[in-house]
Residue, then its C-alpha position, 0 to 999 in steps of 0.5 A: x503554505x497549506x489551506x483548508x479552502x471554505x468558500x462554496x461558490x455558487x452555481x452563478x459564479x462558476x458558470x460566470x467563468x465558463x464559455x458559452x458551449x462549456x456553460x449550456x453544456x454543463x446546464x443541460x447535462x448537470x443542472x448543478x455543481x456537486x460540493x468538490x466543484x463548487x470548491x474547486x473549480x475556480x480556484x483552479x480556473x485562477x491557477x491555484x493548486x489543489x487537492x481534492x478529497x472527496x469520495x467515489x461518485x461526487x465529479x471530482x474528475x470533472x472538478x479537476x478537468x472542467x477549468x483546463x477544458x474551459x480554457x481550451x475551448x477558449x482557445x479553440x473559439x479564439x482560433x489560438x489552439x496550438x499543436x501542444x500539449x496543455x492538460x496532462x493528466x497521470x494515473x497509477x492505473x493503466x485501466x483507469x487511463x483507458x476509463x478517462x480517455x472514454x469519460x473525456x471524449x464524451x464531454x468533448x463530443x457533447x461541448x461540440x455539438x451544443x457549440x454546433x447548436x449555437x453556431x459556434x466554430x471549435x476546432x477540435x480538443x484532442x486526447x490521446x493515452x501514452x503509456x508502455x501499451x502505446x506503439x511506435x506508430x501511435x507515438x509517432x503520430x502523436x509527435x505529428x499531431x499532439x494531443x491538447x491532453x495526454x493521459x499517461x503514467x508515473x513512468x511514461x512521464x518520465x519517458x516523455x521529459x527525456x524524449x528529445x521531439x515529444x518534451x518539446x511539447x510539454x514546454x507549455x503545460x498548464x495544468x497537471x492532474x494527479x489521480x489516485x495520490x494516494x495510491x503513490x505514497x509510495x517509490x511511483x510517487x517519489x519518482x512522480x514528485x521528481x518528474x514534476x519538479x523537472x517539468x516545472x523547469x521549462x513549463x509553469x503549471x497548475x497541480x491538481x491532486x484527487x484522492x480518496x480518504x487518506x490521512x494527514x491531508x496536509x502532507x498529501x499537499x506538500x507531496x502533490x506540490x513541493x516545497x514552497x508552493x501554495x496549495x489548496x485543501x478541497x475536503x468533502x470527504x464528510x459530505x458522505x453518508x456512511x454506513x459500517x456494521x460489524x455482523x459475526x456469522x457466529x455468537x462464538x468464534x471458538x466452540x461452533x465447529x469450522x464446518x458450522x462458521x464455514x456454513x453460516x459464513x456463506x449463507x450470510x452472503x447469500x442473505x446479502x446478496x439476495x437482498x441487494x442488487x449488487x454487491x462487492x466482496x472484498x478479501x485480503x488475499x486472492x487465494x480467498x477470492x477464488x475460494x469464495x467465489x466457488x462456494x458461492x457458485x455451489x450455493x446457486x449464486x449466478x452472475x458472480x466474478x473474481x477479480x484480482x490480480x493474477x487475472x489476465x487484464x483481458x479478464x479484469x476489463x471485462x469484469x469491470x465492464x460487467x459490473x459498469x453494465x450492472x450485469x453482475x449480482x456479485x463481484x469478490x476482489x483482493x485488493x485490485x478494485x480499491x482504486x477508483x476505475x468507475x465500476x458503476x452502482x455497487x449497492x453493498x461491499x462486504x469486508x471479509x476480515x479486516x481491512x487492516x486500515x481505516x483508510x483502506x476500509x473507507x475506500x473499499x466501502x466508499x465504492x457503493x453508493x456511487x453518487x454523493x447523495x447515496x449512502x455507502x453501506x459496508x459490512x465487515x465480518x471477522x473470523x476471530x475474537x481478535x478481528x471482532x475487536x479489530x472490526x468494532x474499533x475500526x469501524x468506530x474510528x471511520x465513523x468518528x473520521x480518525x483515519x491512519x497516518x500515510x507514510x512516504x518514503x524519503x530521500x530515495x537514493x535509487x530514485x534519485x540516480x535514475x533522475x540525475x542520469x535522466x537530468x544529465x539527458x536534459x543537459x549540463x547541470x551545474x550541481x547545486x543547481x541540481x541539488x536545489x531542483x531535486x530538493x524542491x520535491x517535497x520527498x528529497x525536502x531533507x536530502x543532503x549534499x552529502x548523499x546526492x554527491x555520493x550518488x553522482x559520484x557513483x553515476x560518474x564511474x566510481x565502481x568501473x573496475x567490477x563491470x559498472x560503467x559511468x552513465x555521466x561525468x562529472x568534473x569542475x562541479x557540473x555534470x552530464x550525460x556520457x556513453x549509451x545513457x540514453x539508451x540506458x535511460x529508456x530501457x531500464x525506467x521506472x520503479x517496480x521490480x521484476x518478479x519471479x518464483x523462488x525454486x525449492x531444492x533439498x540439500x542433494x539440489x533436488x527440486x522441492x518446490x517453489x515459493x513467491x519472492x516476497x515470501x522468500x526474502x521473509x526467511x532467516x536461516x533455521x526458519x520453518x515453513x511448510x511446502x507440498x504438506x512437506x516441513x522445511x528448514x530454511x538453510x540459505x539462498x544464492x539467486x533465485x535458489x533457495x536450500x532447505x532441509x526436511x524436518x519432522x516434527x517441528x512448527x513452521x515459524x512463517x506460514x505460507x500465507x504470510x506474504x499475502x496478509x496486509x499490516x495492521x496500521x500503527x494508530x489503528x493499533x494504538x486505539x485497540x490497545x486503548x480499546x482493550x483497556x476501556x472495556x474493561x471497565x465498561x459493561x454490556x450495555x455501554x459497550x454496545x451503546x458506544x461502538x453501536x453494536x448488537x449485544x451479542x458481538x458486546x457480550x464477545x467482547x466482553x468474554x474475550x477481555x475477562x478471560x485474558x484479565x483472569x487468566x493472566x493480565x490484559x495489556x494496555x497503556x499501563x502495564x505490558x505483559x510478557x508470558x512464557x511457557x513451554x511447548x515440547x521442545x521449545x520454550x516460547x516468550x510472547x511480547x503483548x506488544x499492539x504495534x501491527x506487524x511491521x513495528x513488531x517486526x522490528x522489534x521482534x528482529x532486534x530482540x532475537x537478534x540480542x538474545x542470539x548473540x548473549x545466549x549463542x543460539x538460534x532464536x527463532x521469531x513469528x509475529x502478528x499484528x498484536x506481538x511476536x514470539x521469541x522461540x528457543x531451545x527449551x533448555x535455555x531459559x531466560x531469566x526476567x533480568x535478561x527480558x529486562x536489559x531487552x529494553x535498553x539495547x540499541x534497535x536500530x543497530x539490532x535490526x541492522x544485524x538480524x537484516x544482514x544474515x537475512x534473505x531480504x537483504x539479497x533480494x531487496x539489494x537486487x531491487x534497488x541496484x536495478x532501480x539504481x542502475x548498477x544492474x540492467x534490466x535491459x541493455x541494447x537487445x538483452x533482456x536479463x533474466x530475473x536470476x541473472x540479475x539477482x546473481x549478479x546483485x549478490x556479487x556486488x553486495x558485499x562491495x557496496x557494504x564495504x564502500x557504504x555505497x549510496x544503493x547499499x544505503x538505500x537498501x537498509x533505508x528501504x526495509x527500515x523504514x518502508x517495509x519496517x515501519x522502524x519510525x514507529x517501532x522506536x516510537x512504541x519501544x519509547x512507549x512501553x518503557x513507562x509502563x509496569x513490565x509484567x512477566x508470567x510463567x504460565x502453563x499454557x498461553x493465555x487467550x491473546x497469545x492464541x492466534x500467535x500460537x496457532x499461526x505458527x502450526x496453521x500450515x501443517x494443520x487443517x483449518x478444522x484441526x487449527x480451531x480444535x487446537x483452540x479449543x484445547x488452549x481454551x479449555x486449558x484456560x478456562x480450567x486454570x481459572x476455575x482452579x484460581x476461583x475455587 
């Protein structure tokens, strides 16, 4: 059962439940509870669990804390503390763990001397951080003297249960904290969900969720508890002001010269800057943080920081404690500070280019203003016409509080082999007891038997004839541990996979270059990307190698750049397509009244709109468009389909698929946020009866196909087989090297589809499903079959194919040349119309 909690305690009758050093403490520091206290502090002071959504700087981290250090302090003052582990506390953030410990021992200390104060004797409350930086020696010292709450990490947790000595200390938990749930809807977070039910095994506990604006929150709460247990809803996520302006650095995105955009760009930023005592940058990749933060630097902006990813974490600290300090005028970040580390009073984010979730841009924007009663200020600025439409529908949304639908990976197989071998630890199970347990996490709700026997089956030594020994047995319906399991077990834990870069060699096996991994598993034979300013045919892969061959005048069909971009979020994208439609029949001024923007971005808008409806046609929830047009060798088909990314992804797979096998030729694919391109030879021209049947053919088998002859599937397949256990990461003093392990998954590959083997199973699960999006693209592909097809011969792609023409050339051309090459589309465009209008 989930409930929306509404009844606001007073401050009398939370203090009424605090002891007496906890109470004058809070009186002197606080004075008053903020609105997520007065929800949930004695709810969980009664042993209810909740989940708390409230922004940065409203003491949701106390909120959680507060009844568990109450308790302990009861017990400190009764003399019945215990060497045990009571309060645990998980965070995705290993940075976040060191802030918590600091932002605990403060409190303590301080309870201690009011307690002093008022002659009251307390043993001490003890806090420790257990995550893979701890070293033998402090863990050993923790087994000595355990800490009454320990802070830790999806994965240590899982280490923990396991540890014969340390487990014996979690028997007792009575309160467990999850941080940042939202960042874990993901395999951490189904990992996570599987240790809890385990702990809840030998300990009855309290959950507590904390997390920034997500959407639905009532699956967030079954995510956070399980099947079958109550949780209650704390949302004070609307007692926030906010603030979210759309500014364009230029009246037009098309006919002001890139350096003129590049110029007015950065001396907006300057502007904001200047006027604001600190402020957070956010980018979309990390390429674009560094190159902000040297124009920046050139302008005179001093007290400037990157942070990202790729720095060192001695560098990140130390900018994070800069910005704590209040010591920098202005911070740029990918996508590393969206999670809530306490960076201190940031007074404006700027968004550059869209966020891409409605979601995501709350919890950027809701870094500044860091106490509730502060206004969070955000401003997001586009680069294009699609990202200024993208921008004002986005921020209308986060106004009106719609925000995007989370997605959690279910029935994970390979998650699930690593539990059973870690359950097999434990003890001897009885099967259905073990199914039962496993089902209880709310991810495996819908597990069947079927596949959780499959897994035992594996675990137990099904595949021993291709090197891949048992790690329990199974017989008589019970299972448990065999071999060097535990050792297994320890060195190989956890979710996240090694990652490496892919070497470039040419025919001849002469080195090229080299490409990220997950730019490499994007490939499918006959793609075309750019590498040293060089132009490649992707010819095939084996390990960590892939072939290419040059090619001279040819359009990449995967930029560079692609890997880093986020997805646009399907409801998101569902609500520009309504958008686009709308307008159309709005003027100016009710356009500018409604989304509460200035005239100028309206008037962009407006321009935008009209010139795709008379060109050609504006697509909406009515009629779908699908336009053709030829290129010098190549014919292009465009489908106008506003799904994001990964929908049309899958959509886009699955037509090029068909079409390859009716038409035997290579179809080639780009795809971007509103629709995708099917490229072929311009001698073979598709008739409207053969677009047509592309909307009754089966997707699902379709996408299967294409991902078969793909790179991702290797590389994905190496991912899953070493969070399955079929590949070790690490045995005994061997470490595998990421090419060893990748060579080694690709020799099982082939067996696993034969046998349909669960972790082959959970491959194709895994890129349907969370890479995919296939949910939503079947969703969509029902969607437009009600609408009115309407397919157009025209000589140039029309303004809304644009940014999926250019995109295509964008690394072979400048950026300069990119827009030039808009500018002749546009002008194309605009001449077809005036000859339509004469």
């Amino acid at each position: 059962m989930i409930k929306y909690l509404n009844k606001e305690y007073s401050d009398e009758e939370i203090y009424s439940i605090l002891e007496k050093p906890v109470k004058e403490w809070f009186k002197r520091k606080y004075k008053t509870f903020t609105p997520p206290q007065r929800y949930a502090i004695k709810e969980i002071h009664n042993k209810k669990n909740v989940l708390i959504c409230s922004p940065t700087g409203s003491g949701k981290t106390l909120s959680a804390f507060l009844a568990g250090i109450n308790e302990l302090v009861k017990l400190s003052m009764e003399k019945k503390l215990e060497d045990k582990i009571y309060i645990i506390y998980v965070s995705p953030l290993r940075a976040l763990n060191n802030d918590i410990e600091k932002n605990l021992k403060t409190p303590l200390k301080e309870i201690y001397e009011v307690a002093k104060e008022l002659d009251i004797e307390l043993d001490e409350i003890r806090v420790a951080v257990r995550t893979s930086d701890t070293t033998s020696y402090q863990k050993q010292k923790m087994l000595k003297k355990p800490p009454h709450i320990l802070i830790t990490t999806p994965e240590s947790l899982a280490i923990s249960l396991n540890s014969p000595k340390f487990s014996k200390l979690l028997e007792d938990v009575k309160y467990v904290i999850v941080d940042e749930i939202h960042a874990l809807t993901n395999k951490r977070g189904v990992h996570l969900s599987l240790s809890l039910e385990r702990l809840n095994r030998v300990a009855n506990f309290t959950r507590i969720g904390l997390s920034a604006t997500i959407s639905p929150l009532e699956e967030i709460a079954k995510f956070l508890v399980g099947v079958g247990r109550e949780c209650y809803i704390v949302d004070v996520s609307y007692k926030k002001e906010i603030e979210i302006k759309v500014i364009s650095p230029v009246d037009d995105f098309i006919y002001t010269p890139t350096e003129v955009i590049t110029e007015r760009l950065y001396k907006l930023l300057y502007k904001l800057i200047k006027e604001h005592k600190t402020v957070l940058i956010f980018t979309n990749t990390r390429g674009a943080t560094e190159r902000v933060v040297f124009h920046l630097k050139r302008l005179g902006i001093d007290r400037i920081e990157a942070h990202h990813s790729s720095l060192s974490r001695e560098h990140r600290l130390e900018v994070e404690n800069k910005l704590k300090r209040g010591e920098l005028s202005c911070c740029v970040s990918s996508t590393s500070l969206e999670l809530g580390i306490d960076i201190g009073s940031i007074d404006l984010v700027v968004l550059l280019g869209s966020p891409k979730s409605v979601a995501r841009a709350l919890q950027r924007i809701g870094r500044s203003g860091h106490r509730l009663d502060e206004k969070s200020k955000g401003i997001i600025i586009p680069f294009d016409r699609d990202d200024l439409v993208e921008d004002v529908v986005l921020a209308y949304d986060a106004k009106i509080g719609k925000i995007d639908r989370v997605h959690i990976p279910k029935n994970c197989l390979d998650v699930l082999a690593q539990h059973i071998i870690g359950m097999a630890l434990e003890k001897v199970w009885d099967v259905d007891e073990a199914y039962e347990l496993v089902k209880k996490a709310y991810p495996y709700k819908d597990l069947s038997k079927e596949d959780f026997l499959s897994v035992i089956k594996y675990l137990s030594g099904s595949i021993e004839d291709r090197k891949v020994y048992a790690k329990i047995w199974f017989e008589d319906n019970k299972f448990g541990k065999k071999g060097r399991a535990r050792v297994i077990y320890f060195m190989n834990v956890g979710t996240i996979p090694d990652e490496t870069a892919i070497l470039v060699v040419n025919e001849e096996g002469k080195y090229v270059g080299e490409v990220e991994e997950d730019f490499a598993e994007r490939l499918m034979k006959g793609d075309i990307f750019v590498l040293g300013g060089r132009t490649y045919k992707f010819l095939g892969g084996r390990g960590n190698i892939i072939t290419v061959k040059e090619v001279f005048n040819e359009k990449p069909t995967i930029p560079s750049w692609f890997s880093e971009q986020l997805p646009l979020a399907y409801d998101l994208a569902l609500d520009v397509e309504r958008f686009r439609e709308e307008v159309k029949d709005l003027d100016v001024g009710e356009i500018s009244k409604k989304y509460d923007i200035d005239e100028k971005t309206s008037k962009a808008i407006k321009n935008y709109i009209e010139e795709q409806k008379n060109y050609a046609l504006v697509p909406d929830t009515k009629n779908l468009l699908i336009e053709s047009f030829i290129e010098e060798k190549r014919r292009y088909y465009i489908f106008h389909f506003v799904a994001g990314r990964r929908a049309n992804e899958a959509l886009a797979r699955a037509f090029a698929n068909y079409l390859s096998n009716k038409k035997e030729t290579n179809v080639r694919i780009t795809v971007n946020d509103y629709g995708f391109s099917l490229i072929l030879p311009k001698d073979i021209k598709l008739e409207k009866e053969d677009i047509l049947e592309l909307f009754n053919i089966d997707i699902v088998k379709n996408v299967k196909e294409s991902i078969e002859r793909s790179e991702i599937l290797k590389r994905r397949f190496r991912h899953v087989a070493t969070r399955g256990f079929l590949i070790l990461r690490r045995y005994l003093n061997r470490k595998l090297s990421v090419e060893k392990q990748q060579i080694n998954a690709e020799a099982l590959l082939e067996y696993c589809k034969e046998v349909n083997h669960p972790l082959y199973k959970e491959t194709i699960r895994e890129i349907l499903e969370d890479y995919l999006d296939i949910e939503n693209a079947l969703n969509y592909y029902e969607l437009i079959k009600n609408r009115k097809i309407h397919y157009l011969e025209l000589p140039s792609p029309s303004p809304f194919s644009f940014n999926l023409i250019v995109m295509a050339s964008s690394d072979v051309i400048f950026m300069a040349d990119k827009r030039k090459m808009i500018l002749e589309l546009h002008k194309k465009v605009l001449e077809f119309i005036r000859g339509k209008n004469k």
